[in-house]
C-alpha positions, 0 to 999 in steps of 0.5 A, spaced: 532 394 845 531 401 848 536 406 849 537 410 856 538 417 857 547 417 856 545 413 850 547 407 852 543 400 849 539 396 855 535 389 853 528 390 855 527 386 862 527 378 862 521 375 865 522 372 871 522 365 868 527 367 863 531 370 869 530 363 873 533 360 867 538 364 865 541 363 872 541 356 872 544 354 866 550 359 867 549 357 875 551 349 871 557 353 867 560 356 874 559 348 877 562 344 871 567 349 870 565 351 863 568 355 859 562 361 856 562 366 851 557 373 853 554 378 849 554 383 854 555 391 852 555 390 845 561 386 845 562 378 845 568 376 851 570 369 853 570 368 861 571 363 866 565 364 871 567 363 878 560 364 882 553 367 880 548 369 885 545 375 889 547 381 889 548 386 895 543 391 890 539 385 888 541 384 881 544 377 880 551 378 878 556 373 875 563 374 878 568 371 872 576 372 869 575 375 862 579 372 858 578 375 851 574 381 849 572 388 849 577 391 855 574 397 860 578 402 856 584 403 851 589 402 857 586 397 860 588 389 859 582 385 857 583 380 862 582 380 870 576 380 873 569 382 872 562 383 875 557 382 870 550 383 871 546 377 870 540 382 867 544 385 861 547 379 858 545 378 851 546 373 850 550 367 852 554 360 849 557 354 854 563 352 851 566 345 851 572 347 854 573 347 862 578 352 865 581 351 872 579 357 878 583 362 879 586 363 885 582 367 891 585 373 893 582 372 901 576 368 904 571 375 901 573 374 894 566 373 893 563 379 898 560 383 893 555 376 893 553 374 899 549 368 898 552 365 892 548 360 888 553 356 885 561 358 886 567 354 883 572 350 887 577 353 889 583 352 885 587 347 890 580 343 891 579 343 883 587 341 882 586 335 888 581 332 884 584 333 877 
């Protein structure tokens, strides 16, 4: 682990294998609507992830809705969405459990993800099936 200049703990980078797996299994979680545990930031939370792909800066990033863990502050619930970057995972566990979409807010819920590589139903197309 290497520690950055406002003392934060980094993973040293994945090598691009590592990278193209890690996308694919959590690119299966987002198809299959499977619940994850992430390690991320020190802190393990439960999410729901709704689409992996590129992001606008070039990372990969996974848009979820958390709902357990460690919330962006004292006031802040830990629940909602969040952007994680694909890169800083620690670690992560594909659960059993499923989950059904949140609904989308408007048609660019996904702008900051231009191509996604998988993205989740929408939650009226999930229900249809069910």
């Amino acid at each position: 682990m290497i520690r950055t200049r406002r003392g934060r703990v980094q993973q040293p980078p994945l090598p691009p294998e590592a990278m193209e797996r890690r996308i694919g299994v959590l690119a299966d979680a987002v198809r299959d609507r499977r619940v994850v545990e992430l390690l991320y930031g020190g802190a393990w939370r439960v999410v729901h992830p709704h689409a992996v792909g590129r992001l606008s800066t070039g990372n990969v990033g996974l848009l979820t809705w958390q709902t357990a863990g460690l919330a962006r502050g004292p006031d802040s619930p830990g629940e909602g969405w969040r952007m994680f970057d694909v890169s800083r995972i620690e670690d992560a566990r594909i659960l059993h459990s499923t989950f059904a979409p949140r609904p989308r807010r408007n048609a660019f819920w996904t702008r900051n993800l231009p191509r996604p590589e998988a993205e989740a139903p929408s939650r009226e197309e999930a229900l249809a099936v069910a």
